[in-house]
One Martini backbone bead per residue (centre of mass of N, CA, C, O) as a GRO file, in nm:
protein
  253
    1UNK     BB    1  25.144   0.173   5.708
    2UNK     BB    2  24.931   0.126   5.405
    3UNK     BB    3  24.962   0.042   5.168
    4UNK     BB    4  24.724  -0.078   4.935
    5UNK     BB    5  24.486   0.007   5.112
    6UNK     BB    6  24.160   0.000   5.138
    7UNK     BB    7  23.960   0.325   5.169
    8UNK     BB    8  23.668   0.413   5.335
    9UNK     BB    9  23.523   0.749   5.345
   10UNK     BB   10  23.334   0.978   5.526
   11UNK     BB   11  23.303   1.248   5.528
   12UNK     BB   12  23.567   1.393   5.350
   13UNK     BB   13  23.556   1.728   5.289
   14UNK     BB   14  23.593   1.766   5.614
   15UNK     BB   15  23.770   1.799   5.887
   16UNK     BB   16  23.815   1.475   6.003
   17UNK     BB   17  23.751   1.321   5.742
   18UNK     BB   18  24.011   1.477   5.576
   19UNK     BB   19  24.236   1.410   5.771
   20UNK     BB   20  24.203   1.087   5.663
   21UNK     BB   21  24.228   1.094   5.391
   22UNK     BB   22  24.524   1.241   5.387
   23UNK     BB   23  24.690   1.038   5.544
   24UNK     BB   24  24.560   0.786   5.366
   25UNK     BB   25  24.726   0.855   5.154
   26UNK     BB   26  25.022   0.968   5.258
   27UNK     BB   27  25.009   0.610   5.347
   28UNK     BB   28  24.949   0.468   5.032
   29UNK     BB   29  24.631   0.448   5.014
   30UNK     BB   30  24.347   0.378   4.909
   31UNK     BB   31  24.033   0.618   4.836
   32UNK     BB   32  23.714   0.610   4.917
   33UNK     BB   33  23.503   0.901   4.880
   34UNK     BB   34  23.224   1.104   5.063
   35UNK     BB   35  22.957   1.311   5.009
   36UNK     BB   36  22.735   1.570   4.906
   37UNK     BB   37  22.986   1.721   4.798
   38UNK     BB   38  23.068   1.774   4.505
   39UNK     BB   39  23.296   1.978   4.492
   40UNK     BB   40  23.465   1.871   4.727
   41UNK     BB   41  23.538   1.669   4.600
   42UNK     BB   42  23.687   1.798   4.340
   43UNK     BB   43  23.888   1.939   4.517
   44UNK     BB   44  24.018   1.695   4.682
   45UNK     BB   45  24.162   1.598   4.357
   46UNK     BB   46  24.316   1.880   4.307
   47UNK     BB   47  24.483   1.860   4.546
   48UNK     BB   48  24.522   1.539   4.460
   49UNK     BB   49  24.676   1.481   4.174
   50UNK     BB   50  24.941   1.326   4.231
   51UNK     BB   51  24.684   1.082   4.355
   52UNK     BB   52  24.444   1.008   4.160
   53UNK     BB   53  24.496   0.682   4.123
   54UNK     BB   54  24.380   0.666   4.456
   55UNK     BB   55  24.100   0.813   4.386
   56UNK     BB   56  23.781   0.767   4.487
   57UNK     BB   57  23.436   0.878   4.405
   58UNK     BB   58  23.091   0.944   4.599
   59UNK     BB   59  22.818   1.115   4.528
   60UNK     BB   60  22.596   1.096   4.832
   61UNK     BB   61  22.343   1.011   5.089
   62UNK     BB   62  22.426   0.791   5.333
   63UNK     BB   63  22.143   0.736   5.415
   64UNK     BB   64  22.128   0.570   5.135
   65UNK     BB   65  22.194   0.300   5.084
   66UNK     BB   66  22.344   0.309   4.822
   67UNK     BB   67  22.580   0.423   4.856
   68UNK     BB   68  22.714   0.192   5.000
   69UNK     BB   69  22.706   0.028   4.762
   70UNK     BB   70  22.909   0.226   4.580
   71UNK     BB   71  23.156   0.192   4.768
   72UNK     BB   72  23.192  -0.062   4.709
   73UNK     BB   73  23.160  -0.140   4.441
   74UNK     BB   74  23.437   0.058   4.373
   75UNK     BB   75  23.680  -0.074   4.573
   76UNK     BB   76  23.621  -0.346   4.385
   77UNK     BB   77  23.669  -0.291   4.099
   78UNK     BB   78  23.930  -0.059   4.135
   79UNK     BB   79  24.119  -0.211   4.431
   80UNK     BB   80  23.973  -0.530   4.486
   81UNK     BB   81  23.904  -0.397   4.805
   82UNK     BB   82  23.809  -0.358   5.167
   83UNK     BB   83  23.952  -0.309   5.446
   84UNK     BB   84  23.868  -0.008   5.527
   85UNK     BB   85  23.615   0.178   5.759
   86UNK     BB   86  23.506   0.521   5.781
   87UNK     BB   87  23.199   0.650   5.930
   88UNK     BB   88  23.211   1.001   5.954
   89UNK     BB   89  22.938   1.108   5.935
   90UNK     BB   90  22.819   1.397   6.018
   91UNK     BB   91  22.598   1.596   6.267
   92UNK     BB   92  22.643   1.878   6.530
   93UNK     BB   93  22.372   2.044   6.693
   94UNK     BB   94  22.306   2.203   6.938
   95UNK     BB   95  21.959   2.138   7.101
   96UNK     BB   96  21.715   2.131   7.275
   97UNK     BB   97  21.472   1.919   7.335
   98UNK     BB   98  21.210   2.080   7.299
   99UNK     BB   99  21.327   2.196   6.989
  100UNK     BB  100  21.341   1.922   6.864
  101UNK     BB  101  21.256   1.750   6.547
  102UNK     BB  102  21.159   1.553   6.306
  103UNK     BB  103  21.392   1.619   6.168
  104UNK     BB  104  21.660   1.607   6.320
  105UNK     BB  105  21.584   1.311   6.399
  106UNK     BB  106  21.613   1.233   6.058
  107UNK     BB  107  21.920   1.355   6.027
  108UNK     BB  108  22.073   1.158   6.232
  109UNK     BB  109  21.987   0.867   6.140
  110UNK     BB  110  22.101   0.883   5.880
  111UNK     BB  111  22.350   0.953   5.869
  112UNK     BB  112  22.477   0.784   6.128
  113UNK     BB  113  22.308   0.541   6.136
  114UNK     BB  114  22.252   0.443   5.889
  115UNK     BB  115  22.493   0.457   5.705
  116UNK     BB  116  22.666   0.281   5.886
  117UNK     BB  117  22.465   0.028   5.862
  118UNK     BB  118  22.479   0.012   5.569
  119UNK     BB  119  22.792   0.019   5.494
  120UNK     BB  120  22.894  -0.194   5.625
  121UNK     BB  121  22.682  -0.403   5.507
  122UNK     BB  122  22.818  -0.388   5.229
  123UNK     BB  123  23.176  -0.428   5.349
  124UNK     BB  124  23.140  -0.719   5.507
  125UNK     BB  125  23.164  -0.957   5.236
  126UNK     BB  126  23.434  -0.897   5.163
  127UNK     BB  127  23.603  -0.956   5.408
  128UNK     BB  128  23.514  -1.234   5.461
  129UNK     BB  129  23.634  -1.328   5.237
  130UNK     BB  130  23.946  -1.225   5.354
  131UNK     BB  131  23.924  -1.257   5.674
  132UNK     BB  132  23.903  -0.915   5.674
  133UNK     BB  133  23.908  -0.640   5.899
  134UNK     BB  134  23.816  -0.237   5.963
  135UNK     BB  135  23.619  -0.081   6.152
  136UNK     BB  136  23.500   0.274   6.186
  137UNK     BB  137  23.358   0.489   6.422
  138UNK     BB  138  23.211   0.773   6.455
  139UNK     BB  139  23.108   0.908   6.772
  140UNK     BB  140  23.068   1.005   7.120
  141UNK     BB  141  23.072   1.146   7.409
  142UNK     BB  142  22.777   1.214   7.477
  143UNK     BB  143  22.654   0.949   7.517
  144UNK     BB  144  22.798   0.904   7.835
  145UNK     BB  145  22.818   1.253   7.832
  146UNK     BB  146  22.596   1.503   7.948
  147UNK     BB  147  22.571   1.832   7.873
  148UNK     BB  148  22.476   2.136   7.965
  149UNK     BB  149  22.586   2.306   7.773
  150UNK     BB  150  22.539   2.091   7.544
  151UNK     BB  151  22.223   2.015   7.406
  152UNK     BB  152  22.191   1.661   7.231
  153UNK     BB  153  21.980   1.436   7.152
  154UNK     BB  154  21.906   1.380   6.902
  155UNK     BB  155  22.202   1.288   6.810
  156UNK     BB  156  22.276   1.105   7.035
  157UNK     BB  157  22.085   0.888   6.972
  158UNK     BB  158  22.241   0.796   6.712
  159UNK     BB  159  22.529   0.777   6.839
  160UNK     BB  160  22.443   0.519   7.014
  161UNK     BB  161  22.351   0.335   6.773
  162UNK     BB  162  22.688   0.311   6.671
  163UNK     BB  163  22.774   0.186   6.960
  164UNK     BB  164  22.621  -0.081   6.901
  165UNK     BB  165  22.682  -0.176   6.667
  166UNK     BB  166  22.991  -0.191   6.716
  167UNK     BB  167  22.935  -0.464   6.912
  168UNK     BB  168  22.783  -0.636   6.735
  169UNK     BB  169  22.953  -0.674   6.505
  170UNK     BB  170  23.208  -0.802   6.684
  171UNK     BB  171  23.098  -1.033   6.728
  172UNK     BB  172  22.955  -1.128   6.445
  173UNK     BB  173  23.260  -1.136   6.315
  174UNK     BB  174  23.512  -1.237   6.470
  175UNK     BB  175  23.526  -1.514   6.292
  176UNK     BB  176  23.643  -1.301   6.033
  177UNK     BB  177  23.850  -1.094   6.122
  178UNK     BB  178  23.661  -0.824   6.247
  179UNK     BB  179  23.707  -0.505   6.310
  180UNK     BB  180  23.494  -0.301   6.556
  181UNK     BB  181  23.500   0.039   6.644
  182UNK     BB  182  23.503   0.362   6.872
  183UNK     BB  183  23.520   0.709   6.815
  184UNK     BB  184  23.466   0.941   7.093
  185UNK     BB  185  23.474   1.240   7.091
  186UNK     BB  186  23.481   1.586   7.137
  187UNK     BB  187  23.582   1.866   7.112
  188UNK     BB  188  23.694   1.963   6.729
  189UNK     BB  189  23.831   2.198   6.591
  190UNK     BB  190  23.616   2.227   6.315
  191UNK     BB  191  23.392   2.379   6.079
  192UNK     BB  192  23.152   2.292   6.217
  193UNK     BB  193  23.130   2.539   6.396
  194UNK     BB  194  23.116   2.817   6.229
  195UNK     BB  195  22.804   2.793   6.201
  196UNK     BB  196  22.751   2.820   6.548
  197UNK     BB  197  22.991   3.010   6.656
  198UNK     BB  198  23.215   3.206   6.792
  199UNK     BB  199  23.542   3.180   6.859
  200UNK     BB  200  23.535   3.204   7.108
  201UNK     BB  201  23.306   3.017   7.205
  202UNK     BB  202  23.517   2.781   7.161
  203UNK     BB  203  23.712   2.863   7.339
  204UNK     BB  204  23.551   2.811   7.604
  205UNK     BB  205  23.534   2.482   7.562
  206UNK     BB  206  23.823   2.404   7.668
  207UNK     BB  207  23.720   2.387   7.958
  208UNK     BB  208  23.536   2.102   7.954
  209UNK     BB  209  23.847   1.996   7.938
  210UNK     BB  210  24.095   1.897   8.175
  211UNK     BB  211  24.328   1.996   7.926
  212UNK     BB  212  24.271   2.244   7.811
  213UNK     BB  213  24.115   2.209   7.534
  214UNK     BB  214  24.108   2.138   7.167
  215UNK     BB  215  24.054   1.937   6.959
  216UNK     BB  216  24.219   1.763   6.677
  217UNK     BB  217  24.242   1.585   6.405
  218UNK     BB  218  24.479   1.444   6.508
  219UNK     BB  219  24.353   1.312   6.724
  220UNK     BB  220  24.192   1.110   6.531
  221UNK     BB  221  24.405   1.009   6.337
  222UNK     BB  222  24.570   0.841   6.498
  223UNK     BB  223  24.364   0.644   6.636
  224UNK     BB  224  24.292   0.539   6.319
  225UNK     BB  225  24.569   0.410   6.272
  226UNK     BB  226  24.586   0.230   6.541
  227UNK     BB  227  24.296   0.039   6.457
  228UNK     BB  228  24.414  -0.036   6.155
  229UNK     BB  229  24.681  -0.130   6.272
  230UNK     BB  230  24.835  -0.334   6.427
  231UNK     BB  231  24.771  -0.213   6.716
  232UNK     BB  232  24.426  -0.311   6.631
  233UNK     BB  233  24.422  -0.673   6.605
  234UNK     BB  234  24.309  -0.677   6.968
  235UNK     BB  235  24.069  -0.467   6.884
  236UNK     BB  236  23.724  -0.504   6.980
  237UNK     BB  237  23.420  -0.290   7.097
  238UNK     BB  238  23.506  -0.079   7.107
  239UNK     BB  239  23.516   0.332   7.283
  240UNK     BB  240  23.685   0.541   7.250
  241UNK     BB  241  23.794   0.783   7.433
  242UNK     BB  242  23.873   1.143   7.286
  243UNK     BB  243  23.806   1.387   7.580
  244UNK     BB  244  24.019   1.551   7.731
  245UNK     BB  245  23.884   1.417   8.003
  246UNK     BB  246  23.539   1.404   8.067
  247UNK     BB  247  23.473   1.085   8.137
  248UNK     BB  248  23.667   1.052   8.385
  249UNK     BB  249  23.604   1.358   8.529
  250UNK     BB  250  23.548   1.649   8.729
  251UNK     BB  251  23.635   1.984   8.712
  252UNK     BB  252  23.761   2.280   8.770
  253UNK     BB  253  23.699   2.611   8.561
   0.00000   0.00000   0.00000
């Protein structure tokens, strides 16, 4: 339980984000949410409306630096501190080395890299105050392991970006007990792929885990729970892989 505990989130209103966010209102925490959709923010206050006092949104674009700090500054205004960080907003669409443009690589940086590096930095003098603190970063599996089937340099540049940062923050922090860590998904069923490939291709790939499925937001959301709650106490600056066994090693098709 999260009881009375203030949770920021990225990337809020759909896929991995929505379903952090609503499992941490469902376990009693305030929530400060975010997203560049003014609407999707909307909709899911409408959607819990009957919890909406423990709800605050802040729409923007999270590469830019402000952002950041609008959300630190809601969650200690409204909610007194600032418990956990969730950052999870990004983009990904798989693209050849060779097509990715300046701007792809533009969107990547900002979105995953920045975002996460700027918002860190809003919530952790916070924290340091509190003497607490858990942030949680959204990785890839792909920055340690690139398939073939699915070319995504640009993406995995940003997000390898996020996986250092997540080792540094955790030791340079570490004397203020703020744990620092990142999971790493594979393929996880959410809208995300919907405007990439048609059903059929998605469950194709449910081949490339040795688990021989497809990642669910539940699989993420039960261990950003169990790292921000008292199980992830005694962990930090890892990158905990939730890829359905595909960084483990290769099996046949």
């Amino acid at each position: 339980m999260h009881t009375n505990k203030t949770v920021i989130i990225t990337g809020a209103t759909s896929g991995i984000g929505k379903d952090i966010a609503e499992s941490f209102l469902k376990n009693g925490a305030n929530i400060v949410i975010n997203a560049r959709n003014e609407q999707g923010l909307s909709e899911f206050v409408e959607t819990h409306s009957s919890n909406k006092s423990r709800i605050r949104v802040v729409a923007g674009d999270i590469s830019q630096k402000s952002t950041g700090v609008k959300l630190a500054s809601v969650a200690i205004e409204q909610f007194g501190a600032i418990d956990v960080l969730i950052n999870n907003a990004g983009v990904f669409i798989p693209k050849p080395f060779l097509e990715a443009s300046e701007d792809d690589l533009d969107m990547y940086l900002g979105t995953a890299l920045k975002g996460s590096f700027f918002t860190s930095q809003a919530v952790i003098p916070n924290m340091i105050k509190h003497n607490d603190g858990c942030i949680i970063n959204i990785g890839s599996m792909w920055v340690e392991h690139p398939l073939e089937a699915t070319p995504c340099s640009a993406s995995q540049v940003a997000k390898g970006g996020v996986h250092t940062l997540t080792r540094h923050l955790a030791i340079e922090f570490a004397a203020n007990n703020i744990r620092v860590n990142t999971i790493a998904p594979a393929v996880i069923d959410t809208p995300l792929y919907d405007d990439l490939m048609p059903r059929d291709n998605l469950e194709q790939l449910a081949n490339l885990h040795p688990l021989r499925r497809l990642g669910n937001t539940t699989d993420i959301t039960s261990w950003v729970h169990h790292l921000a709650g008292e199980g992830g106490r005694f962990a930090t600056g890892q990158t905990l892989m939730v890829d359905g066994g595909i960084t483990a090693g290769s099996h046949s098709s």
